[in-house]
KOLDO-383525 format. One record per atom (N, C-alpha, C): residue in three letters; x, y, z. Coordinates in steps of 0.05 Angstrom, whole numbers, plus 5000, padded with zeros to 4 digits. Example, Ala and Ser with C-alpha at 12.3 -4.5 7.8 and 13.67 -1.06 7.14 Angstrom:
BEGIN
ALA526448865156
ALA524649105156
ALA526449345156
SER525749555142
SER527349795143
SER525850015157
This chain:
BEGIN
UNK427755795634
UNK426655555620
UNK426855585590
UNK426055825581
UNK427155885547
UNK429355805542
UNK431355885562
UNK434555785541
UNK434955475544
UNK433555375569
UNK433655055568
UNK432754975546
UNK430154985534
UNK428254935514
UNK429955025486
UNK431055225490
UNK432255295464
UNK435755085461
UNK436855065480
UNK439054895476
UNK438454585469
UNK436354525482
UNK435454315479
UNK434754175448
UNK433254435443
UNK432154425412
UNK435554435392
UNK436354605398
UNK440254625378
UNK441054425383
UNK441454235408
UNK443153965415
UNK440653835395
UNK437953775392
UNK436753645385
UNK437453595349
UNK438053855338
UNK438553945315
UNK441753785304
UNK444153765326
UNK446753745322
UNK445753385319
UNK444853235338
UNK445052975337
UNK442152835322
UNK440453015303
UNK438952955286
UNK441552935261
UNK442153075259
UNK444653125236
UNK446952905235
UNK447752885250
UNK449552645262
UNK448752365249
UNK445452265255
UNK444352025257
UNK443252075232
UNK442652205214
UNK440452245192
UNK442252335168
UNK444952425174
UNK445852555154
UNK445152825151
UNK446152975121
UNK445453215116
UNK442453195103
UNK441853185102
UNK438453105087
UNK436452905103
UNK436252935127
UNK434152735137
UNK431252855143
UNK430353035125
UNK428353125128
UNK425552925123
UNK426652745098
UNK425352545088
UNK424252425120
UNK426652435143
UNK425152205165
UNK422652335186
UNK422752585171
UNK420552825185
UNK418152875165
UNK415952835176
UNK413552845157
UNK412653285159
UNK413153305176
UNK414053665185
UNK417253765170
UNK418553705158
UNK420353825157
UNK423053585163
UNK425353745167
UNK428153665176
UNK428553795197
UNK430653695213
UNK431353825240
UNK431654065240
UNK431954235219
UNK432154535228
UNK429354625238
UNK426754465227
UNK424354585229
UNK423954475256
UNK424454225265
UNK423254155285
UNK425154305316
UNK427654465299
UNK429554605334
UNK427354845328
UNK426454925311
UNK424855195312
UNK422555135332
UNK421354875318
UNK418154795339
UNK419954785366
UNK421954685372
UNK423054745404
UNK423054995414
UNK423855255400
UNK424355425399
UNK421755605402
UNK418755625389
UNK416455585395
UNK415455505420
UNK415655275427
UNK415755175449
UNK416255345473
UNK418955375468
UNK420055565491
UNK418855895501
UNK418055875474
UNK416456235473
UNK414256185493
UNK412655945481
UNK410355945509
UNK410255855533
UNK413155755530
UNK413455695563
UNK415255835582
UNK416156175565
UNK417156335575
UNK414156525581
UNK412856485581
UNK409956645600
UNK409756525623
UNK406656535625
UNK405556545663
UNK405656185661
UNK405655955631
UNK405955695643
UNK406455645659
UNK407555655683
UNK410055555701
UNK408755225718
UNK407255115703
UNK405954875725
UNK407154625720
UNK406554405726
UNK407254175725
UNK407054105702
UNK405854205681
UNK405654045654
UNK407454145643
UNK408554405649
UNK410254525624
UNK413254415634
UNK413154285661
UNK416554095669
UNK415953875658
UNK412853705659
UNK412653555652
UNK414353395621
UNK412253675600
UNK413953765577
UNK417653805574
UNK418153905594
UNK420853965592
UNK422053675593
UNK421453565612
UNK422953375623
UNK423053155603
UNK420753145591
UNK419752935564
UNK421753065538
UNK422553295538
UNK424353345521
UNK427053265516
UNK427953275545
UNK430453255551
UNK431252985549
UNK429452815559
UNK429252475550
UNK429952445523
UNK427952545499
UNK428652515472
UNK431352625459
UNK432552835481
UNK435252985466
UNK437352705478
UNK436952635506
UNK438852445515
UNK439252225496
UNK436352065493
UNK435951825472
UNK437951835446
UNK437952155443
UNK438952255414
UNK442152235408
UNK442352355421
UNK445152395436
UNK446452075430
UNK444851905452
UNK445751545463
UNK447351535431
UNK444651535413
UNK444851385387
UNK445951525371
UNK447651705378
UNK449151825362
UNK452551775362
UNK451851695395
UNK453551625400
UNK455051335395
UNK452951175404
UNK452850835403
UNK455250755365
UNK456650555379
UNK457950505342
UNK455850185338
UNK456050195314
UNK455549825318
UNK457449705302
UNK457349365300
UNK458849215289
UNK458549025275
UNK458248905250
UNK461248925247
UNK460849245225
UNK463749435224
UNK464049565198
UNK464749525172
UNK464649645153
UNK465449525118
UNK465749735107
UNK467949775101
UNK468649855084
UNK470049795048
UNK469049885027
UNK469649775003
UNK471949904986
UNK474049834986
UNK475649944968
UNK476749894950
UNK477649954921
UNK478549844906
UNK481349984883
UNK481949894863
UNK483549984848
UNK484349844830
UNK485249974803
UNK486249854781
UNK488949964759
UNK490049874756
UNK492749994746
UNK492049874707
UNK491850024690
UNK492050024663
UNK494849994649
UNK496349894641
UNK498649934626
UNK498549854600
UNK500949994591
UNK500449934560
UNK505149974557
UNK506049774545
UNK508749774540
UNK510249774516
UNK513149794507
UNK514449764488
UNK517149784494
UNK517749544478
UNK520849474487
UNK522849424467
UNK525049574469
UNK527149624448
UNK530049444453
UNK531149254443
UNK532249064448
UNK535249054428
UNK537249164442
UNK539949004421
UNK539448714411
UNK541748634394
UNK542348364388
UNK542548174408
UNK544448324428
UNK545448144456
UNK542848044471
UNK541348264472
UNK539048234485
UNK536748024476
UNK536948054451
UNK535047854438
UNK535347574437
UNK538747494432
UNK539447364435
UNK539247194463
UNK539447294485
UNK538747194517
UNK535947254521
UNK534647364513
UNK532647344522
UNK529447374501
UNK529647294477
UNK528247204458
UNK527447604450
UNK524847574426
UNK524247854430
UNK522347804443
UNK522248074463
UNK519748064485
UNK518548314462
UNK515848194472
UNK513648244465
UNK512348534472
UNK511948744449
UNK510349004468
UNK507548874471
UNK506649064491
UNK503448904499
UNK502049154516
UNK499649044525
UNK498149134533
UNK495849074559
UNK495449204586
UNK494848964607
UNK494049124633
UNK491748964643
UNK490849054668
UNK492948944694
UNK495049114707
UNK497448994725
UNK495648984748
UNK494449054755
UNK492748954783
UNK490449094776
UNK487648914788
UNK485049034789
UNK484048944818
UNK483849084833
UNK483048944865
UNK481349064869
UNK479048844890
UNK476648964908
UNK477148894936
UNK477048994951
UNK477949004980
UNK476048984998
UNK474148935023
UNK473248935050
UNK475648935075
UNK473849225085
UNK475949295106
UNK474049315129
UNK474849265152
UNK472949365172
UNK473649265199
UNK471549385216
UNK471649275248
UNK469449035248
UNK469748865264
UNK467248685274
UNK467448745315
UNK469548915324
UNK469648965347
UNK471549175347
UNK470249285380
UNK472349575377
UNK475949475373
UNK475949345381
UNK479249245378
UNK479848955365
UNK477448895344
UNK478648655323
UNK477348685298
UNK479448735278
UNK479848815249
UNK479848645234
UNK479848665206
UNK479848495195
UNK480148595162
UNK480348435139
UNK481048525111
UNK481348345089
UNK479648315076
UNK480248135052
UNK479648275021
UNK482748115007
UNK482248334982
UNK483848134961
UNK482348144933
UNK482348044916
UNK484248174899
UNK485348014876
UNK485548134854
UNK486248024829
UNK484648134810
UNK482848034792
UNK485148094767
UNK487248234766
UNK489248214743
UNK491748144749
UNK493248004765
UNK495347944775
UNK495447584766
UNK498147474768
UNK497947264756
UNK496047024778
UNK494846884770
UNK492946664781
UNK489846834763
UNK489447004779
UNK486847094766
UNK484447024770
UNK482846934789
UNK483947194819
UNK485947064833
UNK487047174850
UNK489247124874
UNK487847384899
UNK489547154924
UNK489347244942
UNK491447464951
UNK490747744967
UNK493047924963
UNK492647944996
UNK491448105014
UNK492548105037
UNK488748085045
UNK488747815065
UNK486547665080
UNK487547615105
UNK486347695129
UNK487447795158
UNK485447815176
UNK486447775193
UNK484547935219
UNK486848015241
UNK486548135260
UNK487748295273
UNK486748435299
UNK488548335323
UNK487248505345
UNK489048615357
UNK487848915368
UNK489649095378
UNK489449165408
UNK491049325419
UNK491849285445
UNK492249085467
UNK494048945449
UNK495448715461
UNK497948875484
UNK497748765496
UNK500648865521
UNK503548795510
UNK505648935512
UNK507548835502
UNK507848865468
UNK505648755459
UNK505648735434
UNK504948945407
UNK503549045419
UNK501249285409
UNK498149125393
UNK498849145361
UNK497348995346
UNK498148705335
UNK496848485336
UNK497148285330
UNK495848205302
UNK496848075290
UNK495848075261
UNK496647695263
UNK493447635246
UNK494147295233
UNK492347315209
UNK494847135184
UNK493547155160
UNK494947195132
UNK494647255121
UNK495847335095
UNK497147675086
UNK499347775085
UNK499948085083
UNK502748175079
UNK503348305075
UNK505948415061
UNK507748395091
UNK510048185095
UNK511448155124
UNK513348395118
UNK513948405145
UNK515848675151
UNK518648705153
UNK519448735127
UNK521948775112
UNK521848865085
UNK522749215087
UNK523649435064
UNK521649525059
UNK522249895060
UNK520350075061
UNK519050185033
UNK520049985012
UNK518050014988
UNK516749794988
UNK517649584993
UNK515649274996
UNK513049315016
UNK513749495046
UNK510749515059
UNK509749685055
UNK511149925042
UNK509650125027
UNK506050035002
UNK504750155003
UNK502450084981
UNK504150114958
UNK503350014939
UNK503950024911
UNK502650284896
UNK501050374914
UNK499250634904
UNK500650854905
UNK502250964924
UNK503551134927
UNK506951124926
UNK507350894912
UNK509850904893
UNK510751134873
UNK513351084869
UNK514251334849
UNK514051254823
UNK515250974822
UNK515450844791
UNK513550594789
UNK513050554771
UNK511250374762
UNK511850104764
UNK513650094774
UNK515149714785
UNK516649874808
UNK517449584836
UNK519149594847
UNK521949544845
UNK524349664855
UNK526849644851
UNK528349304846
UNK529349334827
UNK530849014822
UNK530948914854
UNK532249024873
UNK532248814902
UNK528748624907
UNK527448824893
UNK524448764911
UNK524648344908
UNK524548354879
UNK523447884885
UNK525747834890
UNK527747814882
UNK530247614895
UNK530047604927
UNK528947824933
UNK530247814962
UNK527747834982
UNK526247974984
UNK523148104998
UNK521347845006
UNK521247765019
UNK519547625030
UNK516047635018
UNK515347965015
UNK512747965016
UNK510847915030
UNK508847785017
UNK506047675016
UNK506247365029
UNK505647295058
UNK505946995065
UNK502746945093
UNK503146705088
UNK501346665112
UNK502146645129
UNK501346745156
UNK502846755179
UNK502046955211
UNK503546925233
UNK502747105250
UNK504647345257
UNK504247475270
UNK506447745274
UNK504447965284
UNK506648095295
UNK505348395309
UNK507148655306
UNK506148855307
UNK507149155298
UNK505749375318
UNK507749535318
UNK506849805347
UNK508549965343
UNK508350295359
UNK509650405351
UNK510450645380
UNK512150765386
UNK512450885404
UNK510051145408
UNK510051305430
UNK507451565439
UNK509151825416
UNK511451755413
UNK511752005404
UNK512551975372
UNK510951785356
UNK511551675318
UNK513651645313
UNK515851725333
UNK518451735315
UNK519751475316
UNK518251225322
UNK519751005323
UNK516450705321
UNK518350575298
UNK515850355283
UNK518350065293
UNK516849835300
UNK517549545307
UNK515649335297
UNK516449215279
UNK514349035273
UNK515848755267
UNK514748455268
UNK515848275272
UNK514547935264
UNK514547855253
UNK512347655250
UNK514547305243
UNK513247135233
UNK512946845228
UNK511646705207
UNK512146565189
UNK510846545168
UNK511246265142
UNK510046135138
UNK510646005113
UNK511546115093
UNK513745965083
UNK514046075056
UNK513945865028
UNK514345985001
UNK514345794974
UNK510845684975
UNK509745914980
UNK506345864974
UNK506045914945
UNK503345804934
UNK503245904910
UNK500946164907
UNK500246234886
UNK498646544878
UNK496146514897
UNK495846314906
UNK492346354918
UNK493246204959
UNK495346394969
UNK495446364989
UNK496346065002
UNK497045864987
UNK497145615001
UNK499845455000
UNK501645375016
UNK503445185010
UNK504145025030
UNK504844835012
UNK504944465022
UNK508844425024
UNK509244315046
UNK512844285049
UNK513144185082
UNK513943915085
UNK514643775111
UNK517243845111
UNK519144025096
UNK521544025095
UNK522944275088
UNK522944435110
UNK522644695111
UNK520644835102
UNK520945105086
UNK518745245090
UNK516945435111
UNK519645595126
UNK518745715147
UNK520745935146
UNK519546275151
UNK521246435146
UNK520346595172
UNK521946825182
UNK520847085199
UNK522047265182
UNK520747505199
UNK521647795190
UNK521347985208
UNK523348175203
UNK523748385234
UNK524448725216
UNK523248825239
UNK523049115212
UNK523149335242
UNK524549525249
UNK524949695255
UNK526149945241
UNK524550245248
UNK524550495237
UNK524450655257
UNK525650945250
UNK526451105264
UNK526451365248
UNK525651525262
UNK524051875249
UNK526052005259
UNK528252035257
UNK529652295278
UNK529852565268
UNK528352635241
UNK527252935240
UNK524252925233
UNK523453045231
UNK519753175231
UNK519253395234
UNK519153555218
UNK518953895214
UNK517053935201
UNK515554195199
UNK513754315174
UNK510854105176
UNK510653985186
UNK508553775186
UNK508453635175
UNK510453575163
UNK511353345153
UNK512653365126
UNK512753635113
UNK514053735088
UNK517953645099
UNK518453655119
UNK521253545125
UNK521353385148
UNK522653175137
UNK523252965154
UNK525952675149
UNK526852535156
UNK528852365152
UNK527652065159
UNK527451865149
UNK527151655153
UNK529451445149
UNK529551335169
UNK531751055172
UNK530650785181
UNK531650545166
UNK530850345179
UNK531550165174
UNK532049925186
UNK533349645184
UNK531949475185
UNK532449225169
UNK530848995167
UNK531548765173
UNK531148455173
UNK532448215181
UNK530047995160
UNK530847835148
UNK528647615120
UNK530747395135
UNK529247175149
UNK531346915144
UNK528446705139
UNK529846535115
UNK528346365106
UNK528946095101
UNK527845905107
UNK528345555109
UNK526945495087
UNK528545515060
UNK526145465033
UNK525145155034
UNK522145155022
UNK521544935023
UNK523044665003
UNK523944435025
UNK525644195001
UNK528244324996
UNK527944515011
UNK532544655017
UNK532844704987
UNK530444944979
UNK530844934944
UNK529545294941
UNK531645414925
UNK530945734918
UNK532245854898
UNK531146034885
UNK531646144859
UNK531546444868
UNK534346584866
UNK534046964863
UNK534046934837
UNK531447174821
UNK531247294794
UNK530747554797
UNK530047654776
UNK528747904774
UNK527547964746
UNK525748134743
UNK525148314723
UNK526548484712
UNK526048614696
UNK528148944696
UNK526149124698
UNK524449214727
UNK522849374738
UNK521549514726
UNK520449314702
UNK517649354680
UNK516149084671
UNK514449074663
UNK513048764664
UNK510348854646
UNK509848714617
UNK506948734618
UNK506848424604
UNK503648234603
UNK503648104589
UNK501348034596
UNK501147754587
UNK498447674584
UNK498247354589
UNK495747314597
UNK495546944595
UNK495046744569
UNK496246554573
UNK496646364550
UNK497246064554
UNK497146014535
UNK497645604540
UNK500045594556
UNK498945314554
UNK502045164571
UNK502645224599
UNK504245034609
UNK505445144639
UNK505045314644
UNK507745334633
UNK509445614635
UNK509445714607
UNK508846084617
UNK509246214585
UNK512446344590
UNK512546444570
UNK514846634566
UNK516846834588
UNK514746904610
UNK514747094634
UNK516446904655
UNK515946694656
UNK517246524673
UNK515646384700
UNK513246564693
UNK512446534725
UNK510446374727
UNK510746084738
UNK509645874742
UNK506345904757
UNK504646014738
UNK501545974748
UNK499745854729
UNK497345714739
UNK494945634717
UNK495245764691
UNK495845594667
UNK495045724643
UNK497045824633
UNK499645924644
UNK502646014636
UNK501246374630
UNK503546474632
UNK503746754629
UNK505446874608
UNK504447014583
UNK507047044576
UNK507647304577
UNK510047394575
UNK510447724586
UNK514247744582
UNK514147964603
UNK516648104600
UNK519247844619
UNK520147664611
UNK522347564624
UNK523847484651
UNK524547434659
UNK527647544677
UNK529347494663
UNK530747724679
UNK533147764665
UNK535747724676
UNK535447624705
UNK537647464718
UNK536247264729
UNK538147084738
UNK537246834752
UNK538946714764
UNK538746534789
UNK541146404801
UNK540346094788
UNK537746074786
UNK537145764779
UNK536345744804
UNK535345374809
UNK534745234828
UNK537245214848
UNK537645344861
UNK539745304887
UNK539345134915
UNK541044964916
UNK540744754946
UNK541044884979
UNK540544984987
UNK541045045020
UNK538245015033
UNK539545025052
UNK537544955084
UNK536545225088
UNK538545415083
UNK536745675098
UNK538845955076
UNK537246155086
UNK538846385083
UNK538446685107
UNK539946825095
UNK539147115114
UNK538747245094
UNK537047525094
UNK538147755076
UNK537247995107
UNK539748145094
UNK539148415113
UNK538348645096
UNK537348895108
UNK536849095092
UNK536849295111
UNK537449555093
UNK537649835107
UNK535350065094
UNK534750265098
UNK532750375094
UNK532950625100
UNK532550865071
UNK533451125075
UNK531451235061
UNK529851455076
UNK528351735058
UNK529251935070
UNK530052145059
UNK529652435061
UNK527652645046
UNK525252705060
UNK524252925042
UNK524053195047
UNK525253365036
UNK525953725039
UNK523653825018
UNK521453865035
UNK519453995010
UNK518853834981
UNK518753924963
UNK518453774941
UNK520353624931
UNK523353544938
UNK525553464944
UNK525053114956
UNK525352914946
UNK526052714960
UNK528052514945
UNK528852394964
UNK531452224970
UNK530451944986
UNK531251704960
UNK530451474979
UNK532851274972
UNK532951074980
UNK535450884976
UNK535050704995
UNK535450384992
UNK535950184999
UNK537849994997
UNK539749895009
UNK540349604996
UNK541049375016
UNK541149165005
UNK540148805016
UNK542248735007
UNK542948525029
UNK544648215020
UNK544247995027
UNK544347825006
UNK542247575021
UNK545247355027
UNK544947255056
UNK547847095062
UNK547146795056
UNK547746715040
UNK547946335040
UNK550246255056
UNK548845995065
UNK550745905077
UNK553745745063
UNK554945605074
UNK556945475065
UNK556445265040
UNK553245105046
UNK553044905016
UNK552745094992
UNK552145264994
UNK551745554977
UNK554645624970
UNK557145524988
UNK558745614972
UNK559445984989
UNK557246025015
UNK557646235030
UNK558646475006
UNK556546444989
UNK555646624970
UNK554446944983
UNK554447144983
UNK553447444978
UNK552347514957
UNK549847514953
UNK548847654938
UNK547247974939
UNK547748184926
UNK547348384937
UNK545848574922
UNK545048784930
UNK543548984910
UNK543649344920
UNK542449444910
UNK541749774918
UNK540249914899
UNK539350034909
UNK537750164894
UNK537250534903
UNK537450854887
UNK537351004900
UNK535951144876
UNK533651344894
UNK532051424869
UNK531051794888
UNK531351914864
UNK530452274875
UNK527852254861
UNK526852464871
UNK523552564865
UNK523452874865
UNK521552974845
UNK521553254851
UNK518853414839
UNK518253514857
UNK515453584850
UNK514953834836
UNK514553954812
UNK514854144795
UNK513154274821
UNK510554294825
UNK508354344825
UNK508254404864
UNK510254424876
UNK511054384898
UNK509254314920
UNK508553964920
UNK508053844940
UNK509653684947
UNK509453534972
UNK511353394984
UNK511053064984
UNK512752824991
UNK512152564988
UNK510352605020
UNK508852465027
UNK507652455054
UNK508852175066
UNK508252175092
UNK509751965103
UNK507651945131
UNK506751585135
UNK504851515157
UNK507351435179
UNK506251585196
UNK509151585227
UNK507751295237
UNK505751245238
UNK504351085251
UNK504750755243
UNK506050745215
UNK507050445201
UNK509650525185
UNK510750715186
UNK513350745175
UNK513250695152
UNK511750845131
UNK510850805117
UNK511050985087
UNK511351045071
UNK510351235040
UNK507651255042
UNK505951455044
UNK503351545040
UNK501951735016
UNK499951695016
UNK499051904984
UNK499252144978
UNK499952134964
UNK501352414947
UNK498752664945
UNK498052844954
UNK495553044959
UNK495653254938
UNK494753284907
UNK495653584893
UNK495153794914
UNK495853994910
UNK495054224921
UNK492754434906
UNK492954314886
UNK490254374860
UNK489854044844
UNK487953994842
UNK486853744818
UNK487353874794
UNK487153774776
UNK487653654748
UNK484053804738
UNK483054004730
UNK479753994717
UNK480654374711
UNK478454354684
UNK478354514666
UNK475554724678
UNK475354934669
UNK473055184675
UNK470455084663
UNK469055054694
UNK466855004677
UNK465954664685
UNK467854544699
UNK467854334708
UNK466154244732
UNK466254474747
UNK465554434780
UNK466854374792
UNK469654404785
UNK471954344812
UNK474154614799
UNK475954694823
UNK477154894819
UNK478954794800
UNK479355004778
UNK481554834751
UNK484155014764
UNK485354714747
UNK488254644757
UNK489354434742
UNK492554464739
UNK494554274733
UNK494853954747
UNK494054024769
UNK494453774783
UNK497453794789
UNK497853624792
UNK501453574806
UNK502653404786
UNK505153484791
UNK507653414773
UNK509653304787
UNK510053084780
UNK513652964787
UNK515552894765
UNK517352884779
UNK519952894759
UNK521552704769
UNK522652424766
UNK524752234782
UNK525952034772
UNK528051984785
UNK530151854767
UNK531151584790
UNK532151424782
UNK532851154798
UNK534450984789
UNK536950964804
UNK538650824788
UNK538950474809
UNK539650354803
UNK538350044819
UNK540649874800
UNK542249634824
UNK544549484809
UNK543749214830
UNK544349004818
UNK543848804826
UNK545648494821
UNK547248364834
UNK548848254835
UNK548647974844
UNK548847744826
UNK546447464830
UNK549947354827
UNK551947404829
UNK554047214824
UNK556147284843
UNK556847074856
UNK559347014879
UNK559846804879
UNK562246694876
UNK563646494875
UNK562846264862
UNK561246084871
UNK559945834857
UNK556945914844
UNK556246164854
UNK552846194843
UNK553846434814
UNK552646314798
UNK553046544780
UNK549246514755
UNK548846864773
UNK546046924762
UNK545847054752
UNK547847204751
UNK549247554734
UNK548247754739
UNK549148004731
UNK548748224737
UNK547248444729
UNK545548584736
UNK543248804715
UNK543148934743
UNK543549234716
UNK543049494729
UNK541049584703
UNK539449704718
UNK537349914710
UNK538150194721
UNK537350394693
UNK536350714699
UNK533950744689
UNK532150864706
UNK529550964706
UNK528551194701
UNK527451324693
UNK526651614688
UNK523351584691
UNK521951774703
UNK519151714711
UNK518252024713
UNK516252024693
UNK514352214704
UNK512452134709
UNK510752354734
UNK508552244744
UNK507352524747
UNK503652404739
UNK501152644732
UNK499252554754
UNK498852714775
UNK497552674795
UNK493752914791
UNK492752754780
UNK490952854773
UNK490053044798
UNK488652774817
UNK487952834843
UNK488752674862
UNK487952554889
UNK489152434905
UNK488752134900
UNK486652144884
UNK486051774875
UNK486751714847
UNK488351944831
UNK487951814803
UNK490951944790
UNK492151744778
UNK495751794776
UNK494751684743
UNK497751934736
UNK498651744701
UNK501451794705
UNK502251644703
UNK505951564696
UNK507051434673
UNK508551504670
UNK510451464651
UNK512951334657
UNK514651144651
UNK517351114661
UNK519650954632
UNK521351094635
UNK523950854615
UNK525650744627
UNK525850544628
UNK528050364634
UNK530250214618
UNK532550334625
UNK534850264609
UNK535250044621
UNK536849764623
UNK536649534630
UNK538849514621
UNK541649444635
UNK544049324620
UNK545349044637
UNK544548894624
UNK545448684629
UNK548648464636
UNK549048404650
UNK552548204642
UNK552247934635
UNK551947894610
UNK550947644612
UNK553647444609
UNK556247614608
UNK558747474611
UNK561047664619
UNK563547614626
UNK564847744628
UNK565647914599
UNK565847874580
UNK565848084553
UNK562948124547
UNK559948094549
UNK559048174535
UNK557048174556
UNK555948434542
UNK552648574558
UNK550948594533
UNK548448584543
UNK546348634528
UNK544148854544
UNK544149054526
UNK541549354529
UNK538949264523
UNK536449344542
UNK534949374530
UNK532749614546
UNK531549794522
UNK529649974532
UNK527249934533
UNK525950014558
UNK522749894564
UNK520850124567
UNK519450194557
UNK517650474558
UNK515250384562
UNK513850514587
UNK511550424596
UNK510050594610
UNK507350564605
UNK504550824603
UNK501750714629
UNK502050794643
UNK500450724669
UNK498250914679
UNK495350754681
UNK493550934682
UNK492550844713
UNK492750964734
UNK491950884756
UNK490051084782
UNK487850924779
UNK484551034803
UNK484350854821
UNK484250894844
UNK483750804871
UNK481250864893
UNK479250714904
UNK478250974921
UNK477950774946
């Protein structure tokens, strides 16, 4: 009967801990659960003598009730869950501009700017229906809607079902987070072609053994910054995204990623514009429409340009396809993509095309991580943080990258002429700890703005970014 009494009292101790935390002594006017497995323990001493009657099972039995109870509620989840997360990206820029350059595209402005500030709710309201809404408070609108959802899982056939607002599934830096990016913008393909952010339904699952991701959805498109768009006349896109793992070594320090994509879109009013940035951007809000930046929200924006454009183009529909490559060998990675978006015949059965290929290398030898589970880029882990002696955390360098990216982009075939920009990138990146990055990046930008003449320009830009 002692070792009953005494296990009883340790189980009592494990799921006091569980329910109360590390400190729930406060919920004990005697002590915290270590004192009260002792009083079990006590207990047991005097009911390892001549006790042996009905009161001392009585006792027992009355124990074992309160460890069960304990246990229940330790066990029990409730609903709904919340979780709060957030993040903010700081930048600060400067941009060096030929004649040519100035000339096409005015002088842009150095500046200074919060590129996203988001607050997030994540959670369950049931064991199998999810849900997520997340703001953000520096992106153009101000606030805008970024990914608002709900979602249920273990669907047959399907796996997870998703309806709502979220990044659709096409190209493994577009569904990638923006957090665990290498450079501080996405590759020239990303707006001309990426679908993104739409309202809509779709589902994603993945095989028993990670090495294979399917995801697929339906969606409006030509919404504006706060989730909404109006169009009896087209305005309806899908997207199809399959991946495939066929190495996975080291636990994940080596592995190969491949994957293919499908964007077909029915623009709204048979009306669309490919542009781009030159995969740096800072600015700010201001009068008028439209500011300087181009980008049609409340109050105008003015900022960093595009620097290609097709203009307002007439068709009913388009395709773009895409391919999808990582290799990472230890601190070693290798990524590359490229898209073609097919117009049809009123288009003139135009090609427009892009690529983009970029290495990484980790001084400090950690690896890029990768989620098998969404085919995905995941966060970068130092192997030591970034803090000095004396701090209370083990001092250390933090982690180091080193990467380079070269990205070409091609807005002109036959009747469409949007021209041509290639960017080179150079990026370092200071990984403090797992939530807090400083990067650096230059971008050379060379433009065609005719068949004899190009215009250069250099963009240097300073990024301070915490997440939790």
């Amino acid at each position: 009967m002692y070792s009953v009494l005494l296990q009883a009292g340790l189980v009592f101790q494990a799921a006091a801990g569980v329910i109360w935390g590390e400190s729930p002594s406060a919920m004990f006017e005697g002590g915290g659960p270590e004192q009260v497995a002792g009083e079990f323990a006590d207990a047991a001493a005097d009911l390892s003598g001549e006790d042996t009657g009905s009161g001392a099972e009585d006792r027992l039995a009355n124990l074992e009730k309160i460890v069960a109870d304990l246990q229940q509620k330790a066990a029990k989840k409730t609903y709904p869950t919340l979780t709060v997360n957030g993040v903010f990206q700081a930048d600060a820029g400067w941009i060096h501009q030929d004649l040519a350059s100035e000339s096409a595209y005015g002088q842009i402005q150095d500046g200074a700017a919060f590129r996203r500030a988001r607050l997030s709710a994540k959670g369950l309201v049931s064991e199998s229906t999810g849900y997520m809404l997340q703001m953000d408070f520096g992106f153009f609108g101000r606030p805008t809607f970024t990914d608002v959802w709900v979602e249920k899982t273990g669907i047959p056939l399907l796996g997870t079902v998703r309806i709502g607002q979220w990044k659709q599934p096409f190209s493994l830096e577009a569904v990638s987070s923006f957090r665990y990016l290498t450079f501080m913008e996405r590759s020239l393909l990303f707006q001309p072609f990426v679908p993104f952010r739409h309202i809509g339904a779709g589902f994603y699952d993945h095989n028993d053994e990670l090495d294979c991701t399917w995801a697929a959805s339906v969606f409006r498109t030509g919404q504006d910054q706060f989730g909404g768009t109006l169009s009896s006349d087209g305005g309806y896109g899908t997207a199809e995204r399959l991946t495939l793992l066929p190495l996975w070594e080291r636990e994940g320090e080596r592995y190969l990623h491949v994957g293919a994509g499908h964007f077909f879109n029915s623009p709204p009013g048979d009306s669309v514009s490919f542009r781009t940035i030159p995969e740096f951007f800072v600015g700010a809000n201001g009068p008028g429409a439209v500011g300087t930046s181009g980008q049609a929200v409340p109050g105008g924006s003015n900022g960093t340009p595009f620097f290609v454009s097709t203009g307002n183009l007439t068709v009913p529909f388009y395709n773009v396809l895409g391919s999808e490559l990582l290799w990472v060998e230890g601190p070693l990675s290798l990524q590359s993509e490229a898209m073609a978006a097919l117009l049809p015949a009123s288009a003139g059965s135009a090609v427009l095309a892009g690529v983009y290929a970029q290495v990484g290398w980790f001084l400090t030898g950690e690896h890029r991580p990768y989620d098998r589970a969404t085919g995905t880029i995941d966060r970068v882990r130092p192997k030591t943080g970034f803090a000095f002696h004396g701090s209370g955390e083990r001092p250390g360098a933090g982690a180091w990258e080193l990467a380079g990216r070269f990205s070409a982009l091609d807005l002109t075939d036959g009747t469409v002429t949007g021209g041509r920009l290639t960017d080179y990138t150079v990026g370092v990146n200071w990984y403090w700890n797992a939530y807090t990055k400083m990067e650096f990046n230059w971008v050379h930008a060379v433009s065609d703005l005719s068949a004899r003449e190009t215009a250069h320009s250099d963009l240097f830009g300073l990024r301070a970014q915490i997440d939790f």
